[in-house]
N, CA, C and O atoms as a CHARMM CRD file, in Angstrom:
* protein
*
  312
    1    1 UNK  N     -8.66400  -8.53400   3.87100 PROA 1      0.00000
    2    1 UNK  CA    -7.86900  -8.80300   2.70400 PROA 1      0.00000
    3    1 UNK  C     -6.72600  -9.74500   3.07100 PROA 1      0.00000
    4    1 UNK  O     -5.97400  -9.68600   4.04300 PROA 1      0.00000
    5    2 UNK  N     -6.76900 -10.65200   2.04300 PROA 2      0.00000
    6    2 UNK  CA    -5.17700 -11.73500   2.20500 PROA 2      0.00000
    7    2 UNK  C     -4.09300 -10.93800   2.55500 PROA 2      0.00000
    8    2 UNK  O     -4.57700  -9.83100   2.32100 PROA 2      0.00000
    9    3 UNK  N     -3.02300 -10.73800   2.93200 PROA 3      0.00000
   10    3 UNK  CA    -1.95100  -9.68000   3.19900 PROA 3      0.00000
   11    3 UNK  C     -0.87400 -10.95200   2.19800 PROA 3      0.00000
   12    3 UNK  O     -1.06100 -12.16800   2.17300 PROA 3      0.00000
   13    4 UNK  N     -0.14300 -10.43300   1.70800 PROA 4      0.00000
   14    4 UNK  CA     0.95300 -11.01300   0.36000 PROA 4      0.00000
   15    4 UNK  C      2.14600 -11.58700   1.38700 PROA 4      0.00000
   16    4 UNK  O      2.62500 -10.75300   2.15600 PROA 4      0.00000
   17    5 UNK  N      2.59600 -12.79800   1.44100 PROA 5      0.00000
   18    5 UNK  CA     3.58700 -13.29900   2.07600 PROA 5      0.00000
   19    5 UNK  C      4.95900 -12.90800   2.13400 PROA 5      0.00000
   20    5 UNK  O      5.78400 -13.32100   2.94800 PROA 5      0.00000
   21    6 UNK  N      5.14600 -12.09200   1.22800 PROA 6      0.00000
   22    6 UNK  CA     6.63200 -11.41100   1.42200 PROA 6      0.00000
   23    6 UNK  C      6.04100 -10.43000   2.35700 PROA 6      0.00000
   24    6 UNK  O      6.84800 -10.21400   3.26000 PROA 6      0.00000
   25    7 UNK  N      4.83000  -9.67700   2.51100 PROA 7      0.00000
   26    7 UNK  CA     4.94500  -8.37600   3.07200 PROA 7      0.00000
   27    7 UNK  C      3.98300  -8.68500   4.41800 PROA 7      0.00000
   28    7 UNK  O      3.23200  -7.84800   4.91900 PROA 7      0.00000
   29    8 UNK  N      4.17800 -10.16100   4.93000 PROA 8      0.00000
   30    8 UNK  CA     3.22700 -10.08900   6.33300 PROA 8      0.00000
   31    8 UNK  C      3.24800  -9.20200   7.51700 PROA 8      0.00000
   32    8 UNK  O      2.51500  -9.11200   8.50200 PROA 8      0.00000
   33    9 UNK  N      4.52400  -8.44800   7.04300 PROA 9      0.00000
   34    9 UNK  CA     4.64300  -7.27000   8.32900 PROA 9      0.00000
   35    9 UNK  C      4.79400  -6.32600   7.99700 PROA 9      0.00000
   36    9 UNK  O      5.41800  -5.55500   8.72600 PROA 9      0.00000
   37   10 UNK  N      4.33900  -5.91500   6.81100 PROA 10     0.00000
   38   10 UNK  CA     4.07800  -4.46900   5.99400 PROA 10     0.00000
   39   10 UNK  C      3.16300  -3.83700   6.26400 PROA 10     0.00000
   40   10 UNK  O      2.33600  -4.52400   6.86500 PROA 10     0.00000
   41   11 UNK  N      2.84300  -2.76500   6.11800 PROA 11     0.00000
   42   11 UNK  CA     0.97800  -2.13200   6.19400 PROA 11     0.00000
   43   11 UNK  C      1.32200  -1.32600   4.61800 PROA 11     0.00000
   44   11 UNK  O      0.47800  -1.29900   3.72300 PROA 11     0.00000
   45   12 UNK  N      2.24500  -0.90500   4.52900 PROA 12     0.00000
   46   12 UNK  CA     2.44400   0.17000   2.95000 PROA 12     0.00000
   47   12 UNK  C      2.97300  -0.22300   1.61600 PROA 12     0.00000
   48   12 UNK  O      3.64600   0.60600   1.00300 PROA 12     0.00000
   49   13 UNK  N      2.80000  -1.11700   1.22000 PROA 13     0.00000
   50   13 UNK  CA     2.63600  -1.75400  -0.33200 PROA 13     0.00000
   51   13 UNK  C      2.67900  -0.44900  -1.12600 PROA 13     0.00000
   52   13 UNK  O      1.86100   0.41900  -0.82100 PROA 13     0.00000
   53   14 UNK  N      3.84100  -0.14600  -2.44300 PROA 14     0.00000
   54   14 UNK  CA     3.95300   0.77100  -3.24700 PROA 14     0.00000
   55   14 UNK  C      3.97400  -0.60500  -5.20000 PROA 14     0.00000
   56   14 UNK  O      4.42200  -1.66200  -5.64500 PROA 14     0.00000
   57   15 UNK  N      3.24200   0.42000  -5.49300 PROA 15     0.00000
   58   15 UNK  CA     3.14400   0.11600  -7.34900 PROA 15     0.00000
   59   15 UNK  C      4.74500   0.64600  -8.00000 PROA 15     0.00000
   60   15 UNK  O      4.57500   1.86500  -8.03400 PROA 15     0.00000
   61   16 UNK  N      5.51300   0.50800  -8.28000 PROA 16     0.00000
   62   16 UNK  CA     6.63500   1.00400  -8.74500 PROA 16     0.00000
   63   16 UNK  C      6.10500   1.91100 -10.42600 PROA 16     0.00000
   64   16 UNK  O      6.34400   3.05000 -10.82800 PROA 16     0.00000
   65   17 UNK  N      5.47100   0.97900 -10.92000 PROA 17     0.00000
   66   17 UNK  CA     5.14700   1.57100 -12.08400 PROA 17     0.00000
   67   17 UNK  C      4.04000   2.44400 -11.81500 PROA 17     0.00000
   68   17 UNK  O      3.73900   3.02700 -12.85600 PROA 17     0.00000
   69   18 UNK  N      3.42500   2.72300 -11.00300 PROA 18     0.00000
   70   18 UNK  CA     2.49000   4.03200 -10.60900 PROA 18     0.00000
   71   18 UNK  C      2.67000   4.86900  -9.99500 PROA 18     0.00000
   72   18 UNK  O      2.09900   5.95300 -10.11400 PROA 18     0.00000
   73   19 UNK  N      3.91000   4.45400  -8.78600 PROA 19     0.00000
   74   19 UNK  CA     4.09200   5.12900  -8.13100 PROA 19     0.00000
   75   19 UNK  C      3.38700   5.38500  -7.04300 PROA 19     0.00000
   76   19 UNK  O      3.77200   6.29400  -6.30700 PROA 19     0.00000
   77   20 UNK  N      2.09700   4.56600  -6.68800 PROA 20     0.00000
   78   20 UNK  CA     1.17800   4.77800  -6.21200 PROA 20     0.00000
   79   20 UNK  C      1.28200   3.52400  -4.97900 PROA 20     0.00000
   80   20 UNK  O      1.73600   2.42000  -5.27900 PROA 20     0.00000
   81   21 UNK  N      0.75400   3.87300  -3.41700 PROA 21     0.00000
   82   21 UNK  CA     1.14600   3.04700  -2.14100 PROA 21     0.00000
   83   21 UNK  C     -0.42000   2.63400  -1.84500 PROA 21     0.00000
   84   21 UNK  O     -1.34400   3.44000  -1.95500 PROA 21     0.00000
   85   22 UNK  N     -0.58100   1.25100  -1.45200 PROA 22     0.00000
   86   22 UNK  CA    -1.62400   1.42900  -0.43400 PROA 22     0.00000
   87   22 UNK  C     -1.25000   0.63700   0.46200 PROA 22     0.00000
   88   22 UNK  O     -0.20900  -0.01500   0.38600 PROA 22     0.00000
   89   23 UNK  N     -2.29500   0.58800   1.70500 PROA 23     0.00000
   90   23 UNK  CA    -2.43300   0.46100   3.13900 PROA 23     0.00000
   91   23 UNK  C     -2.96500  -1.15200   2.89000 PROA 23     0.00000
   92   23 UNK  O     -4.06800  -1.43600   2.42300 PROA 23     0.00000
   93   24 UNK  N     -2.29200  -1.78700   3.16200 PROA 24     0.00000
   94   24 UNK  CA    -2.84200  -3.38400   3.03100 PROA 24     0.00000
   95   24 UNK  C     -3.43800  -3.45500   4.81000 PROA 24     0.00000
   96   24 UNK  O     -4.18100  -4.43700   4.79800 PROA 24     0.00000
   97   25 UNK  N     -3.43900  -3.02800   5.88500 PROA 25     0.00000
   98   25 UNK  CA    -4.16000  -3.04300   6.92400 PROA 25     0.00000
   99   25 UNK  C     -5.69100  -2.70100   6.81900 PROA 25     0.00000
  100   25 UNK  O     -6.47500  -3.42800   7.42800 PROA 25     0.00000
  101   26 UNK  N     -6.18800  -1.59300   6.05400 PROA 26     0.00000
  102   26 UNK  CA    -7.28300  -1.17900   5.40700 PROA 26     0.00000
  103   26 UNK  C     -7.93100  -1.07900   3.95000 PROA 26     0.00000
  104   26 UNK  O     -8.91200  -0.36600   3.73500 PROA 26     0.00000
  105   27 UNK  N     -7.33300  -1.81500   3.00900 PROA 27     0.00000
  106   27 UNK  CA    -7.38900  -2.16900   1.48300 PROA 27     0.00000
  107   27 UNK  C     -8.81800  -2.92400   1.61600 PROA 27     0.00000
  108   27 UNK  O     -8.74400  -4.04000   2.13000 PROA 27     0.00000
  109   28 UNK  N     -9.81000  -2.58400   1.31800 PROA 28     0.00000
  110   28 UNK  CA   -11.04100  -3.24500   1.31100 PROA 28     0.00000
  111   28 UNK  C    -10.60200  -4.51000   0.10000 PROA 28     0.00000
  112   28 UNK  O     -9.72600  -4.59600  -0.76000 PROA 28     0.00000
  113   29 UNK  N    -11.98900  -5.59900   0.68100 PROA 29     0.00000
  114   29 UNK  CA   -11.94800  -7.01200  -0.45200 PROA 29     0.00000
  115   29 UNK  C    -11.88500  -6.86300  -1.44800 PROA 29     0.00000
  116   29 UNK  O    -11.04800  -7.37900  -2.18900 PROA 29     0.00000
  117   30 UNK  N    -13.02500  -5.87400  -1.85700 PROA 30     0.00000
  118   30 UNK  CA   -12.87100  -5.54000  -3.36400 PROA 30     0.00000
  119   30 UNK  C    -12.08100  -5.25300  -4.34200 PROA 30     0.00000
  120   30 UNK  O    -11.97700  -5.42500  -5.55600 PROA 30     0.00000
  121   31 UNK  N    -11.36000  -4.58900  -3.15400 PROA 31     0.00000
  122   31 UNK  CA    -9.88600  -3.94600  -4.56000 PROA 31     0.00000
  123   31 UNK  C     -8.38100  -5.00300  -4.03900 PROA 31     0.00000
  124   31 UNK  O     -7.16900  -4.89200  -4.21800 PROA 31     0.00000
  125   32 UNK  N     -8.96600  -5.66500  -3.57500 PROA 32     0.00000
  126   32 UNK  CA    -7.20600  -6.81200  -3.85400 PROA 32     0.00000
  127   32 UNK  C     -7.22300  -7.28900  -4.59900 PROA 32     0.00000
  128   32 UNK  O     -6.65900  -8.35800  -4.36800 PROA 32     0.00000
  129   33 UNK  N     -7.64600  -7.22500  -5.83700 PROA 33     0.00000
  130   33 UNK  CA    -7.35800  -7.75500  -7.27900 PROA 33     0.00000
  131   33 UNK  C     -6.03900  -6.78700  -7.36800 PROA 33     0.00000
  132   33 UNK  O     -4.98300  -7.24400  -7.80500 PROA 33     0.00000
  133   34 UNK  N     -6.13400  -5.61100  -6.99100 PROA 34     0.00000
  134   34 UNK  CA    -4.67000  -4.70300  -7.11100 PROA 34     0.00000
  135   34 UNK  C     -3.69700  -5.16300  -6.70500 PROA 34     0.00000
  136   34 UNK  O     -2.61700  -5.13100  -7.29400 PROA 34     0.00000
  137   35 UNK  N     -3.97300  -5.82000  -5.31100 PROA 35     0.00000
  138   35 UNK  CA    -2.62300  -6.27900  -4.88900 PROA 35     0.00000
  139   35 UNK  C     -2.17300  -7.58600  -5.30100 PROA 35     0.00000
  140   35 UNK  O     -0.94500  -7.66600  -5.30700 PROA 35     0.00000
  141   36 UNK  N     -2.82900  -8.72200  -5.67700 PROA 36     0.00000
  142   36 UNK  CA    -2.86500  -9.84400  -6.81200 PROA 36     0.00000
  143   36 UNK  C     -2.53100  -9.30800  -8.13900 PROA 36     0.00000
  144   36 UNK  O     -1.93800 -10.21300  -8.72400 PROA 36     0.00000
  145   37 UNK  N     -2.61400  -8.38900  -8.81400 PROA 37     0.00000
  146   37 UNK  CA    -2.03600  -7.80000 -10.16400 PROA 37     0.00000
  147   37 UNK  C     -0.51900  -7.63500  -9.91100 PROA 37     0.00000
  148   37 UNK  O      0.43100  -7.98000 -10.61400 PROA 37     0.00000
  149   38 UNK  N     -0.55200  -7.05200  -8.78900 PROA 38     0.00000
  150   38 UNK  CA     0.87700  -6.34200  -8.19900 PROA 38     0.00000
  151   38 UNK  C      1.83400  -7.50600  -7.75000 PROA 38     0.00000
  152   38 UNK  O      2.98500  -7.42100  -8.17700 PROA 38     0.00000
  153   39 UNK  N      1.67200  -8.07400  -7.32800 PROA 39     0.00000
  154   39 UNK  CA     2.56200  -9.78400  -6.99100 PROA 39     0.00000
  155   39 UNK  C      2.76200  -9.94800  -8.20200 PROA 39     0.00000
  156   39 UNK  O      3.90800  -9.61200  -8.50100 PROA 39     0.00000
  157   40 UNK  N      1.75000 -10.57200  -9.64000 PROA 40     0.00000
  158   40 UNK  CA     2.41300 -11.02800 -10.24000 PROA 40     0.00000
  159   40 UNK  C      2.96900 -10.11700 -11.74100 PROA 40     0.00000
  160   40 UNK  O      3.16800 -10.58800 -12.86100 PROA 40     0.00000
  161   41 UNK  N      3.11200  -8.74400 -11.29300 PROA 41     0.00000
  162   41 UNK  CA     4.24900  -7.73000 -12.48600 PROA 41     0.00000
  163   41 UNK  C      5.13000  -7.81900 -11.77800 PROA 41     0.00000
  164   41 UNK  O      6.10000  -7.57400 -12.49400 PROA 41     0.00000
  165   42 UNK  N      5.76500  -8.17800  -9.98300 PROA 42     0.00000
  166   42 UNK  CA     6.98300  -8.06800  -9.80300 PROA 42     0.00000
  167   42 UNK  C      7.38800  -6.69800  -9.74500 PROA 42     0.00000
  168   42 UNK  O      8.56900  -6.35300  -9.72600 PROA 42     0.00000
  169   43 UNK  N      6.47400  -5.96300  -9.71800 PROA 43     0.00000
  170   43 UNK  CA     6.40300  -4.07800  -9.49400 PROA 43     0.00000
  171   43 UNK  C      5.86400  -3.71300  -8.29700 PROA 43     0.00000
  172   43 UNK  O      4.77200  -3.14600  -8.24800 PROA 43     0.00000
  173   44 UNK  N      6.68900  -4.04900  -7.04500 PROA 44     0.00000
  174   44 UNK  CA     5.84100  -3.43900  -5.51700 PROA 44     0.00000
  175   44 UNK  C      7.07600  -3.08400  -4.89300 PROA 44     0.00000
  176   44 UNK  O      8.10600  -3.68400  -5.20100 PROA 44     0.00000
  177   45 UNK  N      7.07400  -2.26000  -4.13000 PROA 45     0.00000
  178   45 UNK  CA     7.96600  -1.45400  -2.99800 PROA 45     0.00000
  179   45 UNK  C      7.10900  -1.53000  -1.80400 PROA 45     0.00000
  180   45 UNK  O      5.91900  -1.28200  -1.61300 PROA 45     0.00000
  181   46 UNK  N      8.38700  -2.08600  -0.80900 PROA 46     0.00000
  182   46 UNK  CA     8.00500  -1.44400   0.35800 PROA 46     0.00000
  183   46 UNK  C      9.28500  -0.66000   1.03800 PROA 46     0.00000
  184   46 UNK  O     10.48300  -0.58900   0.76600 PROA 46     0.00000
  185   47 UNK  N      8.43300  -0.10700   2.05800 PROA 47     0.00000
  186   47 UNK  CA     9.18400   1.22000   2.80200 PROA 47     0.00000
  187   47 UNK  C      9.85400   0.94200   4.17500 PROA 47     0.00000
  188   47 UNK  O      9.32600   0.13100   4.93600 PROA 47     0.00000
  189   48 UNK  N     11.17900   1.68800   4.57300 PROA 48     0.00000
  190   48 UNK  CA    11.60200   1.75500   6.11700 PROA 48     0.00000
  191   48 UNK  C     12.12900   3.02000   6.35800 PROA 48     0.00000
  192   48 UNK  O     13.03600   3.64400   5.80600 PROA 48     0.00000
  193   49 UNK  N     11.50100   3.24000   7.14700 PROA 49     0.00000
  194   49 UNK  CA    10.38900   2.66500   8.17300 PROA 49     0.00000
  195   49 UNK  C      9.06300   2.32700   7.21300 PROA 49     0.00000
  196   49 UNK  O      8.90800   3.05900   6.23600 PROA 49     0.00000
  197   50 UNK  N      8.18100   1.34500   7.42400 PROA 50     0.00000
  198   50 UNK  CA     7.03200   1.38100   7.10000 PROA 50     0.00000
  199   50 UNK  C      5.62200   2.36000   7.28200 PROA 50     0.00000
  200   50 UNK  O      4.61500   2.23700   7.97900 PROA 50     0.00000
  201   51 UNK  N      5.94300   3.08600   6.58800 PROA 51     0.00000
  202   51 UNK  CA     4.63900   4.74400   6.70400 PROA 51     0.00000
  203   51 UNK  C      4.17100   5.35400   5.59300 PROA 51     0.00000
  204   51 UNK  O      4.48700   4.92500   4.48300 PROA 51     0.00000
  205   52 UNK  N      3.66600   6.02300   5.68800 PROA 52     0.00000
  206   52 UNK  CA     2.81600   6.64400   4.45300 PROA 52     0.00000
  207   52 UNK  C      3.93000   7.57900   4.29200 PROA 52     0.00000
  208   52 UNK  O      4.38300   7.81200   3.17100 PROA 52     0.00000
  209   53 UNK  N      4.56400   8.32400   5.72200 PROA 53     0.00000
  210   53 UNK  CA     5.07000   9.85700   5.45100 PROA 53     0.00000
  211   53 UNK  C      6.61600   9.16500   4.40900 PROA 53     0.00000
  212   53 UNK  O      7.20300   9.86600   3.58500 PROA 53     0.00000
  213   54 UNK  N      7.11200   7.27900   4.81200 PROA 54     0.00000
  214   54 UNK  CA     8.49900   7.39600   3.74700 PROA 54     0.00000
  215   54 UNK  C      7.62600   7.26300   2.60600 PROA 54     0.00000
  216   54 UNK  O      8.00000   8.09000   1.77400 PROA 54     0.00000
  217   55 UNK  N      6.46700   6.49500   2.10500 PROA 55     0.00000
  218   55 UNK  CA     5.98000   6.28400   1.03200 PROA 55     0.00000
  219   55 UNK  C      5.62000   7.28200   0.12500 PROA 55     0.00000
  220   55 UNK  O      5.43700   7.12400  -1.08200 PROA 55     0.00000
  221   56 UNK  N      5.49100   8.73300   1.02100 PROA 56     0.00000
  222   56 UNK  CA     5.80200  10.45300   0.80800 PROA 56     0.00000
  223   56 UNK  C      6.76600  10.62100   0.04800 PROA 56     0.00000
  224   56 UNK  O      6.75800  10.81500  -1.16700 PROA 56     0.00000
  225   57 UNK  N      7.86800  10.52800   0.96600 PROA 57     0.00000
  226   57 UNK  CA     9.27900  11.20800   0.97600 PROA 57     0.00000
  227   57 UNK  C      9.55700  10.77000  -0.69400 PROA 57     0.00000
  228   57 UNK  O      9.89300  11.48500  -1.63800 PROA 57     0.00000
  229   58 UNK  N      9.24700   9.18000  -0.62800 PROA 58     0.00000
  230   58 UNK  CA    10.06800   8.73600  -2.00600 PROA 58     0.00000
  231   58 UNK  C      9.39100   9.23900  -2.88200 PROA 58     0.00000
  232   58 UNK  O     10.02300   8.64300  -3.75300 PROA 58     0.00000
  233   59 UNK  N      8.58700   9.86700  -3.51600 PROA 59     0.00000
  234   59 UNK  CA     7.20300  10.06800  -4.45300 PROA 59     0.00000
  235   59 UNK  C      6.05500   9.03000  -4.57500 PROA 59     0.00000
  236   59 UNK  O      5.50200   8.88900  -5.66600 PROA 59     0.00000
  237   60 UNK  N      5.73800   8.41700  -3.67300 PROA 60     0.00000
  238   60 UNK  CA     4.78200   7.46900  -3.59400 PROA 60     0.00000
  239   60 UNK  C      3.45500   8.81500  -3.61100 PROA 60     0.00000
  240   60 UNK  O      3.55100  10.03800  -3.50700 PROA 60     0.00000
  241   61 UNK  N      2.37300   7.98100  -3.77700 PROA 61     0.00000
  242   61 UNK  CA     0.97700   8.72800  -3.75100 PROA 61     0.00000
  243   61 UNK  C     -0.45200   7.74500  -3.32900 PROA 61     0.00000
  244   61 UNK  O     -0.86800   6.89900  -4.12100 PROA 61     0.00000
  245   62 UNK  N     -0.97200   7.93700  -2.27500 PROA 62     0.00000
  246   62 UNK  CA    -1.95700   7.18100  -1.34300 PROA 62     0.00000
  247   62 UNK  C     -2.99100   6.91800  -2.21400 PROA 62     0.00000
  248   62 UNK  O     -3.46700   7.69800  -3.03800 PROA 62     0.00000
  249   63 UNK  N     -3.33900   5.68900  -1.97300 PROA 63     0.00000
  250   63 UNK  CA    -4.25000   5.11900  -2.92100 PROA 63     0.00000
  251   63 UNK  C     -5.34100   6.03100  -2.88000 PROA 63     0.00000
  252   63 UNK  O     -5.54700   6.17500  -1.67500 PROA 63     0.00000
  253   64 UNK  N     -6.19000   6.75700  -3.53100 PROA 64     0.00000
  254   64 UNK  CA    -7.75800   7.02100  -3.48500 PROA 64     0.00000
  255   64 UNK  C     -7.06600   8.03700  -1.59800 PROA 64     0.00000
  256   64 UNK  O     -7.30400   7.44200  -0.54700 PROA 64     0.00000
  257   65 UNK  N     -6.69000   8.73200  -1.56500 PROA 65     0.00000
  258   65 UNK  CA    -6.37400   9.77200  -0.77100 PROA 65     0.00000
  259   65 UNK  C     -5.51400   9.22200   0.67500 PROA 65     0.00000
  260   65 UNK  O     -4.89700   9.98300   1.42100 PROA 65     0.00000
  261   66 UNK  N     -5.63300   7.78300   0.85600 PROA 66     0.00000
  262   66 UNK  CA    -4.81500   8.05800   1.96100 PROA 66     0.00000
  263   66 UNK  C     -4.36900   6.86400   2.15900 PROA 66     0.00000
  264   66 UNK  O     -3.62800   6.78500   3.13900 PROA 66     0.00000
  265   67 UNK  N     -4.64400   5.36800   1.27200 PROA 67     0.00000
  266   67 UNK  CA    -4.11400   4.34100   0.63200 PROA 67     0.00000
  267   67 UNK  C     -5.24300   3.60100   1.24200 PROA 67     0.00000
  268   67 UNK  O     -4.94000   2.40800   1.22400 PROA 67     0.00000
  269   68 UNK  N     -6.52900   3.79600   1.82900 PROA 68     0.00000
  270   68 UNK  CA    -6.84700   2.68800   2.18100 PROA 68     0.00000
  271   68 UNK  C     -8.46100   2.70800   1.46300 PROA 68     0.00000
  272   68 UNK  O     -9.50100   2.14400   1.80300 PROA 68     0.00000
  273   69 UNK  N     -8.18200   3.48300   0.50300 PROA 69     0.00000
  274   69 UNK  CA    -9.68500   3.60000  -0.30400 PROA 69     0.00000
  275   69 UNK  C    -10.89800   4.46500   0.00300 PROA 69     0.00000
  276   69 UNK  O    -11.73800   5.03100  -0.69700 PROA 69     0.00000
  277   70 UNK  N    -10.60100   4.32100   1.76400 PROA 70     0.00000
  278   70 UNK  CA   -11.31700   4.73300   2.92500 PROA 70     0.00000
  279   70 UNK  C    -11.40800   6.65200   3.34400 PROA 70     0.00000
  280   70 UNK  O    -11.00700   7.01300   4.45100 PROA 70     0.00000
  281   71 UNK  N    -11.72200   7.24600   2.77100 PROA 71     0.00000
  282   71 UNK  CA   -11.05800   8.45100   3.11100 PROA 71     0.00000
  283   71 UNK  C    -11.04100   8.86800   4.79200 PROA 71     0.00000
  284   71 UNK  O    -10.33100   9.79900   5.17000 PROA 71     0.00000
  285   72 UNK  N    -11.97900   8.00700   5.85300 PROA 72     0.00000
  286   72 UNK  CA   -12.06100   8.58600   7.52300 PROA 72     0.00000
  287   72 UNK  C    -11.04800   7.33300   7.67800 PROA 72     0.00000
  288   72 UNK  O    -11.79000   6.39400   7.96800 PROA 72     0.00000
  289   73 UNK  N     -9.86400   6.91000   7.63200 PROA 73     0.00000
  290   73 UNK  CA    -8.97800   6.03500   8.25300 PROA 73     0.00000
  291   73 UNK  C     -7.54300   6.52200   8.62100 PROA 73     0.00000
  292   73 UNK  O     -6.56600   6.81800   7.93300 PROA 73     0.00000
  293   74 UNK  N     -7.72800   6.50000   9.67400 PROA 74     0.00000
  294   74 UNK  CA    -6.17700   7.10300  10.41300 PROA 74     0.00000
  295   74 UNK  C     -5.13000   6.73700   9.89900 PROA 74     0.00000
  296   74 UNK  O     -4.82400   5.55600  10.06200 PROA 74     0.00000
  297   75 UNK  N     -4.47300   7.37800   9.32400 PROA 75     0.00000
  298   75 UNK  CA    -3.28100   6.05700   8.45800 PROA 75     0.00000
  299   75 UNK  C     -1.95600   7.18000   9.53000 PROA 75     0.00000
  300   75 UNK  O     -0.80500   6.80400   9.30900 PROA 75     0.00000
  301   76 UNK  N     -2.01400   7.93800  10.17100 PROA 76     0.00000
  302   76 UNK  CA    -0.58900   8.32700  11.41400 PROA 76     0.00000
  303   76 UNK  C     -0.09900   7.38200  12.04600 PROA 76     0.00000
  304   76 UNK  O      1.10300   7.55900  12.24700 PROA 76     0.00000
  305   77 UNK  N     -0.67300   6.02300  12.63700 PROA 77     0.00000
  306   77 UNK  CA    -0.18200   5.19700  13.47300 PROA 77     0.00000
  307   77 UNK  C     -0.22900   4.16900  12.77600 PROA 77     0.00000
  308   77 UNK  O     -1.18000   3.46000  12.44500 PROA 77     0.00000
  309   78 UNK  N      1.30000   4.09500  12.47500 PROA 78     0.00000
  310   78 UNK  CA     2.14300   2.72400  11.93000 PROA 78     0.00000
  311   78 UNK  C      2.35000   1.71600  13.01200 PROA 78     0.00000
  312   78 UNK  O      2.94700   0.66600  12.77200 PROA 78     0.00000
């Protein structure tokens, strides 16, 4: 997947209006139309530290179970 130029050193991309994070390291081709929707509403968060557990803390929620669509993908090591 293209990775979005503000966030070339991100892995955790958040939807503000969903509330919802995914894993741009493991975001399959198919679904980056999400993250192309998401650039242009101007509705994305990212996190610091960059992790699933702040994308937690704030009420974020992992894409499709663990943000990367993927349900066997390690998402612990940021």
């Amino acid at each position: 997947m293209h990775r979005p130029g503000k966030f070339e050193h991100n892995r955790w991309l958040g939807d503000k209006r969903s509330q919802v994070v995914y894993d741009l390291d493991n975001l399959p081709d198919d679904d980056a139309g999400i993250i192309d929707e998401l650039m242009t509403a101007e509705a994305f968060a990212c996190f610091g530290p960059d992790s699933l557990a702040e994308a937690r803390n704030r009420g974020y929620k992992a894409f499709r179970g663990n943000g990367s669509g993927v349900a066997d993908v390690d998402t612990s090591a940021a």
